[in-house]
N, C-alpha and C positions, 0 to 999 in steps of 0.2 A: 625055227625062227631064232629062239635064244642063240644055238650055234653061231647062224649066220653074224648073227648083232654084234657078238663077241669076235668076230672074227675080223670083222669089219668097222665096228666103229671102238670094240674096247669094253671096259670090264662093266657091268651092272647090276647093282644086287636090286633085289625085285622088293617091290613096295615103295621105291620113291624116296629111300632113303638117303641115299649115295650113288649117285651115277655119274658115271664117267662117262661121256662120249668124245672122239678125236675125229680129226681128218686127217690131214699129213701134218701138218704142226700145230694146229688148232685145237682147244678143245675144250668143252663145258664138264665144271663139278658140280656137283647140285648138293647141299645138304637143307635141311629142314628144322626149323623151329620156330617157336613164338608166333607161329600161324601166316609167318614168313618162308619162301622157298627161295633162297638164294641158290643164283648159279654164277658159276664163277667162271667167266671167259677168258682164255690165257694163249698166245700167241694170234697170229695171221688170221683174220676175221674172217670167215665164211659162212655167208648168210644162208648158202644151203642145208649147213650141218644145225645154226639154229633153230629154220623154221622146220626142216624134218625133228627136231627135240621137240617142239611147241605141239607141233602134228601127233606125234608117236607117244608123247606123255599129258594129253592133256585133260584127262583122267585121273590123273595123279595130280596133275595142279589147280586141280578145282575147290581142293576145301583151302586153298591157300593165295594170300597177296603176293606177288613176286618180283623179288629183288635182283636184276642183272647185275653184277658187280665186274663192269668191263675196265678196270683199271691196268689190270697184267695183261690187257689185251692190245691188239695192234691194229686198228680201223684207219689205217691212212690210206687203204685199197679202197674204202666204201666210198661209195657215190650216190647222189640224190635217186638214180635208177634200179641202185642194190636195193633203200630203207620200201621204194615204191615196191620193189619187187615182192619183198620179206611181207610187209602189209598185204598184198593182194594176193599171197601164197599161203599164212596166216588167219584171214578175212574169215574163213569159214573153223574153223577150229576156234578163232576167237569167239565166233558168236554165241557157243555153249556156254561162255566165261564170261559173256555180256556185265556189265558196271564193275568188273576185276579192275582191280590200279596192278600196275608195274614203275617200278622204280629204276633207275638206270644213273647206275652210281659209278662216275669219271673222275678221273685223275690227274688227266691235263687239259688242257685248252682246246685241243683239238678232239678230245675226246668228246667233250662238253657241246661242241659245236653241233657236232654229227650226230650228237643225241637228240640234241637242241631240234634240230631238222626231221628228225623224226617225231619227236613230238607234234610240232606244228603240222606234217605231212598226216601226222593220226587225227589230229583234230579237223583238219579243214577235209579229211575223207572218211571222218564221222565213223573210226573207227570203234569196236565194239569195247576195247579194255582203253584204260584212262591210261598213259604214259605222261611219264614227267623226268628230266633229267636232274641228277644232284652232284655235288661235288664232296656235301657232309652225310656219312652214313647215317649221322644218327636222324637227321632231318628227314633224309630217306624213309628211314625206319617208321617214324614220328607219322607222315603221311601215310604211308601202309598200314598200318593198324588202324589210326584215327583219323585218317582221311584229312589232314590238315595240310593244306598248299602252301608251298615258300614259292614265291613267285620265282621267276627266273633271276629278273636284276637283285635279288638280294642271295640269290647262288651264286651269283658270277663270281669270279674275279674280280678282287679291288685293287 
């Protein structure tokens, strides 16, 4: 199994500390701390290589709040049938992580949008972790640990 992992999606040291996974240009970092698990998505978004991470480690991300940080990332492929997709492929793996927040910290406008739409897509299908989109890390942060919401119109752009 390890072999196969490595061979195919890329390097991963065991325990959850640093993992790498890719696709062909796509690819999530994960480091850990402050009872935060950042993962860092960086090129051409592929919601498969996501939700098999979400699937494959969620284990690993249970004693922890988690932080997307999709700013080096490129989501102008996603569509309102990718974020439905992610959720209903997601749905059962989240349920072990039931009242988990995740944070989903953008960069641009269009980032923010399509985060935007998945939040409300998780809300209105009553999904099992809380999503919220941010523009300011540390606000991100702020709600992860202390559970404190910035609404969206005071994230936005001004």
């Amino acid at each position: 199994m390890i072999r196969f992992w490595i061979r195919r999606y890329g390097r991963r040291v065991l325990g959850g500390v640093d993992v790498t996974m890719s696709g062909s240009e796509f690819s999530i970092r994960v480091t850990t701390s402050d009872k935060i698990m950042r993962l860092h998505l960086s090129g051409p978004a592929e919601v498969s290589i996501i939700a098999r991470y979400v699937a494959e480690h969620m284990e690993e991300m249970l004693p922890y709040e988690t932080l997307w940080d999709i700013r080096q990332s490129d989501l102008g492929s996603l569509a309102y049938a990718d974020w439905k997709w992610l959720l209903a492929r997601t749905r059962p793996t989240a349920e072990i992580a039931r009242g988990r927040r995740l944070a989903i910290l953008c960069g641009s406008t269009l980032q923010f949008g399509l985060s935007r739409m998945l939040e409300e897509l998780a809300g209105m299908t009553n999904f099992p972790v809380a999503i919220r989109a941010f523009r300011i890390p540390e606000q991100a942060e702020t709600w992860l640990r202390d559970g404190i919401h910035t609404p969206a119109s005071e994230n936005a752009d001004v």
